[in-house]
Each structure stands twice: as structure tokens, then as C-alpha cells.
N, C-alpha and C positions, 0 to 999 in steps of 0.2 A: 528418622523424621523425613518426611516429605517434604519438597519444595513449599516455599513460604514465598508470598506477593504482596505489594503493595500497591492499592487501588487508586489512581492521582486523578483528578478532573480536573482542568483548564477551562472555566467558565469565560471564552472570550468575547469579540464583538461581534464575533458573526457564530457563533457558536460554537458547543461545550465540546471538547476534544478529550477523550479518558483514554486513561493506559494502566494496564497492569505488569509491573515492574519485580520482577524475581530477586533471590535471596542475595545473585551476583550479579545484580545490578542491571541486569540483560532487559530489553523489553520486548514484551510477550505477547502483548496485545494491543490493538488502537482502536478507536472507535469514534466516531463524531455525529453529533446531532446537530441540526440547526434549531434557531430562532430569529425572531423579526426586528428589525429595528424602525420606532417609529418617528415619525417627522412631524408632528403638530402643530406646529409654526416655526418660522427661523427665529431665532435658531436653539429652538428646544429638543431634543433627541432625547428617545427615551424606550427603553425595555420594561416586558412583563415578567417579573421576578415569579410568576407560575408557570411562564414559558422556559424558564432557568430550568427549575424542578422537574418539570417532565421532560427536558433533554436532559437529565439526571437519571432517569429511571429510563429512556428509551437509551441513550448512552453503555447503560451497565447492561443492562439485556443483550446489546447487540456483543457485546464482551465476555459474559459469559457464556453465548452461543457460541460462539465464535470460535473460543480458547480451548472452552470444556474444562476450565479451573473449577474447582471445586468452593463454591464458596467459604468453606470451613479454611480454605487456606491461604484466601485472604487476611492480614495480619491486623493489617492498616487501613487507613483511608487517610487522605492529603488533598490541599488543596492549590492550586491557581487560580487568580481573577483577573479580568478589568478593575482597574482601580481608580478614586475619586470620584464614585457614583455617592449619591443620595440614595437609600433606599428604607422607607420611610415604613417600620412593621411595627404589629399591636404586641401588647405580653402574650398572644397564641404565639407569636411567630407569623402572622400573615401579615402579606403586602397591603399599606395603604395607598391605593390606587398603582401606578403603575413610577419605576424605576427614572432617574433623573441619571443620564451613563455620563462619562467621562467628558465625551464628544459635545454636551449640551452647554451653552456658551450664556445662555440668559439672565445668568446673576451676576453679569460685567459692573452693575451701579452697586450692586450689595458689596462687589470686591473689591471696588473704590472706594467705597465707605469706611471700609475695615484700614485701606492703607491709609484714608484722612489720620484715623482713628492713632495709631500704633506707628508710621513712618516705613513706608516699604525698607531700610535699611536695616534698622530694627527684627523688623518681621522675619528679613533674609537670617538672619543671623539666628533666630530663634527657631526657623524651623528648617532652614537650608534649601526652602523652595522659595518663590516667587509667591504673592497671590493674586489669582488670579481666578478668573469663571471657570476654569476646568476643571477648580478643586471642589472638592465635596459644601466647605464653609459655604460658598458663595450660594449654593445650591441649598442648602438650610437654609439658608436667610431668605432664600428667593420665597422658598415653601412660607415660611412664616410668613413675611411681608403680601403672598397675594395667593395663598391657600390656605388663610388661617383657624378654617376648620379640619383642615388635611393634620394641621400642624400639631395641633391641640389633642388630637388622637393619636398620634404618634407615640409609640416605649422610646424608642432605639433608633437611630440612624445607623445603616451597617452598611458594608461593601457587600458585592455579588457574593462573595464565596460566602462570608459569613452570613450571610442570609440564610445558605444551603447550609451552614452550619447549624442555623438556629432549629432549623426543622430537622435534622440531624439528631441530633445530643437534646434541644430547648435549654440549652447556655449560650449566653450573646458576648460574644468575644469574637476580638480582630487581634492580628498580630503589627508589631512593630512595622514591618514597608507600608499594609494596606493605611496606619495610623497616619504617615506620612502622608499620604494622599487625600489627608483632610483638607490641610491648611491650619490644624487645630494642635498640632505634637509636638512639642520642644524634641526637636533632632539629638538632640546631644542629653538631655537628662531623659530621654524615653518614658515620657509621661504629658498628660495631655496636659499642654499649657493654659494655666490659669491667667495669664496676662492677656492672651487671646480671648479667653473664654468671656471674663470677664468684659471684656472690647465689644465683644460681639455680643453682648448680652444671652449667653444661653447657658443654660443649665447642665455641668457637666454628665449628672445621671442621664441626658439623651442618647450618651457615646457608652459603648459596649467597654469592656474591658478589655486592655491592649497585652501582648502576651507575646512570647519570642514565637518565633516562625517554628519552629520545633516540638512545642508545647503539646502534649496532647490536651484537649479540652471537653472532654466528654467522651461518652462510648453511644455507639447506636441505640434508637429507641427502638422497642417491638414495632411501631407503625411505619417507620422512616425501614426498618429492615423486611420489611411484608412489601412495601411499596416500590423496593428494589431488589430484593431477592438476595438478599444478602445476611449474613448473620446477625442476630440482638446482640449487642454488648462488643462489637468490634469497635477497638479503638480509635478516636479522630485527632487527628493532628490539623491546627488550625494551618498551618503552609503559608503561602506569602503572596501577595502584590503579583500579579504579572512578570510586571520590570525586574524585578528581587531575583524572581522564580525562571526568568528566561537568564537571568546572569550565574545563576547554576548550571541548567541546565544546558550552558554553553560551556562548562568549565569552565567560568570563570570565577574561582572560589580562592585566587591567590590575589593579594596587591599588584599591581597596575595592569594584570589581564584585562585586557579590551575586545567587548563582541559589540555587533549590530544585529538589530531583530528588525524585519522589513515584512510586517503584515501589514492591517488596515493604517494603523498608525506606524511609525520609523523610531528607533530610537539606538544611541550610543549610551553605551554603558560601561561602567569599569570597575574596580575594586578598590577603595581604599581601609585603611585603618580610622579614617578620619571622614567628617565631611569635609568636601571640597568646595568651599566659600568661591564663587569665581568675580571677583570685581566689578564684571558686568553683567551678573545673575544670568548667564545666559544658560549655565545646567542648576539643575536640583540635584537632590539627594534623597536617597531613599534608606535605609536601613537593611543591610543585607541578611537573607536568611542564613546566612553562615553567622554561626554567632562571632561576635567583634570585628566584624567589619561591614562598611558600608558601601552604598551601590548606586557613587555619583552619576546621573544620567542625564541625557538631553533630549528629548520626543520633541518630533516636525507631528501636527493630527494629521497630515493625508499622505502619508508614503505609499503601501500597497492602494491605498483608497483612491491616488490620483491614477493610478493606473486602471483603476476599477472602472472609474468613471470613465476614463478615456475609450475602453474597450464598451462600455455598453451606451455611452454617445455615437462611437465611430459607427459599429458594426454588432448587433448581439449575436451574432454568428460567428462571429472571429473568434478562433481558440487562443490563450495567450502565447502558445508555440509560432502561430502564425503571424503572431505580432514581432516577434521576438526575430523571425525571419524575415519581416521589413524591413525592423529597425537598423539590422544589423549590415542593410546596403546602403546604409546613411552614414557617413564619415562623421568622426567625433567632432563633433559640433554644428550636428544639426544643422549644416548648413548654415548658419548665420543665425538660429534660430531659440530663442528663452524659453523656458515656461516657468513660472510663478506659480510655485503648487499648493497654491492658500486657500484652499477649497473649503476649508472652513477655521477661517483663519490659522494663526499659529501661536504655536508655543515656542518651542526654542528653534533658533536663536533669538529671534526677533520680539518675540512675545507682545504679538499685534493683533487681538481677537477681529479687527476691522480690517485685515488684510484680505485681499481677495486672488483666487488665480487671474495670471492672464497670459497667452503669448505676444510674445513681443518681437519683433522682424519677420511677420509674417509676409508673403507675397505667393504671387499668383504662381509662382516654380514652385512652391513645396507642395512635398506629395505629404500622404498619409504616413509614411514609412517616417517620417521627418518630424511629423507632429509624435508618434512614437516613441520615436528617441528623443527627441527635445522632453519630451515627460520624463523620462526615463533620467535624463540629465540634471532635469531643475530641480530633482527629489534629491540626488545626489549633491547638488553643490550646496542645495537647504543643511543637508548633513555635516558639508565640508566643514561653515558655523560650526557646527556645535563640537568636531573633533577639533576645531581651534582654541574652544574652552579647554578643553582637556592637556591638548599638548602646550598650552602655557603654563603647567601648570607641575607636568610630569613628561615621561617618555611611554612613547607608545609606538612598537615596532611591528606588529602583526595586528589584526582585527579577523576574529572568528564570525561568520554572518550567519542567522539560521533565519527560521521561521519560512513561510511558506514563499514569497518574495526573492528569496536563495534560492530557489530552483531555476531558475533565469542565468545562467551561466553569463549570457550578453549580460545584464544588469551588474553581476558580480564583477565582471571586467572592467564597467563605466564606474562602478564603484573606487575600485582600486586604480585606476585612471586617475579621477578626479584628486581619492587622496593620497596620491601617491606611497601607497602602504599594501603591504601584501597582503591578499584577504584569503585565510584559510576556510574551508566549507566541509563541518562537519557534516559523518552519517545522516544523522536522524535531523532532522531540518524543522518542520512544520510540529513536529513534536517535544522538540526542546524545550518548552516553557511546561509541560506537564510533566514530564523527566525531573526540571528539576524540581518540581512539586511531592514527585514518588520520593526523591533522594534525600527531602527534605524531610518525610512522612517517613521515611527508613532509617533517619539517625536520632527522629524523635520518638520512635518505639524500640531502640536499641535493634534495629534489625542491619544497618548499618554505623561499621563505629563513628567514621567520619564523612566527609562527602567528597572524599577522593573518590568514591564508591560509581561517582557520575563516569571516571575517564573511560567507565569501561561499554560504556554505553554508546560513546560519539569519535570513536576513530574516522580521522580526515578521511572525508571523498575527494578532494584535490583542494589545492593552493594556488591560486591567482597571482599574479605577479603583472604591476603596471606597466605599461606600454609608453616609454619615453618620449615620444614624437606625441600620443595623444596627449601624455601629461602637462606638456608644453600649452599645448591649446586647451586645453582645460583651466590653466593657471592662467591665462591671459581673459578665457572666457567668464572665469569666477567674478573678477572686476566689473564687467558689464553687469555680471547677474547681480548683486549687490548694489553697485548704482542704480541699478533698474529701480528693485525695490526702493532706495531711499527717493527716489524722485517721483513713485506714486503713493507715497505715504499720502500725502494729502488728498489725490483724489480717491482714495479709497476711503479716508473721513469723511470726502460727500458726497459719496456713494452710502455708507452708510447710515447716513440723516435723512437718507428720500425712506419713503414707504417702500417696504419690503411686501409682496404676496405669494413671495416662495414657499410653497409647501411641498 
């Protein structure tokens, strides 16, 4: 028999990342397509789930040009997504109108409604997230309350991937993480809560059927396989959440394994048996694609995205290498210098959708190099939060970091600086959230037995080890950054009561 592959896509924020993943686990191929994100109004953000589909079909083109795989020996097909979007389709399977992403913040009143409703402690408890506008509920309800002809046409509310599933197979299934990223899932009896439901007034038949990350859920249609060049009747496995799908594909598939993923958004993640209830709901939980265990997490919304902005405010000709060699003649701590990297507001730790960036000890001495690294720092001690959920909680002695944000050797240093913990940096980096999408799609077609199947994919590129003198001044600096934040809580309440014309 010939070599055998599995086909993964990572439907992210800035676009679909695919990899074809062999029988030992090896990856064979990568390929990436973009798409647009759009801005409406603040703070609505929002994708064209057709622009998904044809980075699906230009995606796989460029992958089997590329590869020279044989379609017939693709096995599989798996999935990663963005998660907690609205994405509002008919019984075709088409988009009503255009995608409500994770990132879009405008169903703050509808998510206050629901905690009047149910008792934010309650709610933590039942689904092991917070609610809040970043979840998909909030974003129903937006739909309903002031697109009620959008609403009314609506089959199904699904995530990115299962969208791509739907046109796929035409079965409307998500799996257990992306369920999670309702606000709608009892965490713990893996099934869509009726207590909620009922709360929120909607009609369970709107939500797809929830299914372990493993699951296959269909087999390709003739048109979905004409459309991508790929075989009728290959198997689909629904895959998982992003978050879920990046805590594989970092090897993190044992209890208390700890990675970070540093793309548009930042997030910590770990493994447990259980969810991890934090007292000051400062992480969620997600449902790990590994079956029985789960995949307590904390996401800042602007990690890579603060540096995003910083490079195409400063200079759009600046390579981020070139940044990286500023930053790195500014001594740890910026000079006296903060940044508040609330760029559209935050989730954890703080979980303040009204927060805003700001620098704070600026003066006429800092250079660019300064602003930089001060960015580079206030993402990092945003993070520091959320690994103090964790370590109250458990032990946690190493952090594996991918995603594309990990290529920053500098950044991985201020990382493990800050938390004084030594940060290992797997091979494959930018591609670990689709990896572990393949590895996931290869134990749900029995192509692989279990998902130790991932270690052979991400052998260390090096390991970081903190810098004692920096960790000092980082530890002294955390304090400031913290107080900073609580002392403009208030003016960023009215800051956000003036009219906004940000588009």
C-alpha cells in the first residue's frame, strides 16, 4: 500500500492555513490562503464565509500542486477553526449575509441580559466560560434583536469550520470545543444547555449537532469534491476549536502540559481531566479534542494583532526582523515605559470589552525601538494574568509556545523573562494548530491509534531559559502594569459613552 494523508485546514483570522499530514505523522505539505476582515462599525468585525470556501479550494490547489499527492491518497479531511463566531446559513448551506468573528464585541447588552437572567456564577459553573460578547450567544441574540429578518431565515448557527463542513458532507455538526465557544454547552454534561437556552429564549433546533472532535461526519459530496479536486466520498472528521486543535498540535495531549499560541489573538492553555473552575473566572474551558480531557485556556484579543498594529501605524515598510532588532537595544523595561494592549478590548484576565490600549511613561527620550518593546512587554505581562490562574491552581514547569508570533526569538525571551518559566519552541510553529487538526482527523479514521502520533511531528527547535536580572524588573514592573490598568478602568467607561466614528 501506498502512502496515506490526512488533509487538515485551519480556518483562522487572517486565513486558511492547510497541511497534508502522512501515515507517520510527518507533514508533507503547507499551503495558505488569505481572507478579509471587515470593520462595519466598532465594534462589529465580521468575515465572508464565501471568502472561507474559496481559500478552501485555492488552499488545496496550491497543495496538491505543490506535493504531487495523489488525491486518491488522501484518506481524510479535518478540521481547525476560529471559534465563537455567528455564522448564520439557510438549509442549502449558504451564508446569510456575511459572518459575525470572534473579535466582534457588539452583543455586550445581549450578554448582560443573559447574566441578569441566570447569575454570572451559575452560568461559570455550567459552562466553565465566562459570558461575554465574544461568545457566539451574545451574537444570536444581537442578530435577533436588530436583524430580525436576517434571523428569521436563518437553519443553523455554526462555527467557521462547520460551515465548511456543511458544504462539505450537507450535515450541520460542530464538535464538543467549537460547542464551547457558544456560551450555550453545559462543560461538563456535553450537551447544549437547556437552562441557558431556555434563558435566552431560543430554539435549540438553531444549533447543529455537537459530536466529539474525532467523529467522522460525513463523506464528501460530488460538488464539494469537483470544486476542490479531490475525491467523492472521502471521509470528514469534524476536528476542533482552534484553541483545542492548537493544544494538540503543541503536544499538549497529557494533564498539566502547558503551551502558548501568539498569533492575532494570545492565548495559554493546558490539559486537564476536569475543568478548571478559577475563582476569579479569569480562564475558560474548552473541551479537549483528545477524548477525556479538557483544555482550560485564557486568551488576551490582541497579542500578535498588537504588534500588528504597532508595525503598520509606525512604519508599513518595517519588516518584523527589523523590529525585532530595535527592540532588542532597549533594555528590559522599556525604559520606564507600559503598554496596555486593549486594542479591542479584553478577555482574560481582566475581561473588560471597554478597555482600551494606551502607553503610559511616555516622554520625549523614547525612541521607536522603545515603543517596540514596551508592546512586546504589555502583551507578555497581559499573559503573566492568565498563567497566574493556572499556577494557583496546579504546577506548571515548562511552556511549549508556537504559532506564528514564536518566530521572534526576542519576544520568546521577554516571554520567559516575564514568567519566569522556561519556554520550549517547537519545529513546526505557525503550523501547529492545523497539525493538530490532521492528528485529530487521523485517530478519527483509525489512521492513527492515538495522538501521541503529534510528537513526531514538533521536535524542539530550542529552549529559552529566563534571564534573572530581567526577571527581577519584570516582577517589579508587573505591579505598575496592573495598577495602571485598575486606575483607568474608569476613564475608559467614558471613553466609551462618547460617540465612537471609528471605522
Amino acid at each position: 500500500m501506498g502512502p496515506q494523508y490526512i488533509l487538515a485546514y485551519d480556518l483562522g483570522t487572517t486565513g486558511n492555513k492547510a497541511v497534508l499530514v502522512d501515515d507517520r505523522g510527518n507533514l508533507a505539505a503547507k499551503a495558505f490562503s488569505p481572507y478579509q476582515t471587515f470593520f462595519p462599525f466598532a465594534p462589529a468585525v465580521e468575515q465572508d464565509p464565501w471568502e472561507w470556501w474559496h481559500s478552501m479550494v485555492d488552499a488545496t490547489q496550491q497543495l496538491l500542486g505543490t506535493s504531487r499527492v495523489n488525491p486518491r491518497e488522501i484518506h481524510g479531511i479535518s478540521f481547525s477553526g476560529q471559534m465563537m463566531a455567528a455564522v448564520p446559513v439557510s438549509r442549502a448551506a449558504e451564508p446569510i449575509g456575511r459572518a459575525l468573528i470572534w473579535a466582534d464585541m457588539r452583543g455586550s447588552l445581549e450578554a448582560s441580559q443573559l447574566v441578569d437572567r441566570l447569575g454570572s456564577t451559575p452560568l461559570y459553573k455550567i459552562l466553565g466560560n465566562r459570558v461575554t460578547a465574544s461568545y457566539s450567544a451574545a451574537k444570536i441574540l444581537w442578530i435577533r434583536a436588530h436583524q430580525p429578518d436576517r434571523f428569521s431565515r436563518t437553519y443553523k448557527f455554526l462555527q467557521p469550520k462547520d460551515f465548511i463542513v456543511a458544504r462539505m458532507t450537507g450535515n450541520f455538526v460542530t464538535d464538543f470545543s467549537d460547542a464551547c465557544g457558544t456560551n450555550l454547552f453545559d462543560v461538563t454534561r456535553l450537551q447544549w444547555s437547556e437552562p441557558i437556552l431556555q434563558a435566552a429564549e431560543l430554539d435549540p433546533s438553531l444549533l447543529p449537532e455537537a459530536r466529539p472532535s474525532t467523529a467522522v461526519v460525513g463523506k464528501l459530496l460530488d460538488s464539494a469534491a469537483a470544486a476542490l479536486g479531490l475525491v467523492a466520498g472521502t471521509p470528514v472528521v469534524i476536528g476542533g476549536g482552534d484553541g483545542a486543535c492548537a493544544a494538540a498540535g503543541a503536544g499538549v495531549i497529557e494533564e498539566s502540559n502547558t503551551y502558548q499560541y501568539l498569533g492575532s489573538s494570545s492565548w495559554l492553555g493546558t490539559a486537564s481531566p476536569k475543568p478548571l473552575l478559577d475563582p476569579d473566572a479569569r480562564i475558560f474551558n474548552w473541551v479537549h479534542v483528545v477524548p477525556g480531557l479538557y483544555a482550560p485556556t485564557g486568551t488576551m484579543q490582541a497579542g500578535g494583532a498588537s504588534f500588528q498594529w504597532l508595525k503598520s501605524t509606525l512604519d508599513v515598510e518595517s519588516t518584523f526582523e527589523l523590529m525585532d532588532a530595535e527592540a532588542e537595544q532597549i533594555p528590559p523595561g522599556a525604559n520606564s515605559l507600559i503598554f496596555l494592549p486593549y486594542l479591542m478590548g479584553e478577555r482574560s484576565p481582566v475581561w473588560n470589552e471597554k478597555a482600551r490600549g494606551a502607553f503610559i511613561g511616555l516622554t520625549m527620550k523614547h525612541s521607536r525601538g522603545a515603543l517596540i518593546r514596551a508592546v512586546m512587554e504589555g502583551v507578555a505581562m497581559n499573559m503573566k494574568g492568565i498563567l497566574d490562574a493556572f499556577t494557583d491552581q496546579m504546577r506548571v514547569e515548562e511552556i511549549r509556545i508556537i504559532g506564528g508570533g514564536a518566530k521572534s526569538r526576542l519576544w520568546a525571551q521577554i516571554f520567559s523573562d516575564v514568567y519566569g518559566h522556561r519556554m520550549r519552541i517547537p519545529a513546526v510553529l505557525g503550523e501547529a494548530t492545523a497539525l493538530g487538526a490532521a492528528v485529530t482527523g487521523g485517530v478519527g479514521i483509525g489512521l492513527f491509534s492515538d495522538f501521541t502520533a503529534v510528537r513526531r511531528s514538533i521536535a524542539t527547535d530550542s529552549i529559552v531559559t529566563p534571564d534573572t536580572d530581567a526577571h527581577h524588573v519584570y516582577r517589579r514592573l508587573q505591579d505598575i502594569y496592573e495598577d495602571a490598568y485598575r486606575a483607568l478602568i474608569v476613564t475608559f467607561d467614558r471613553l466609551s459613552a462618547l460617540p465612537n466614528d471609528i471605522e
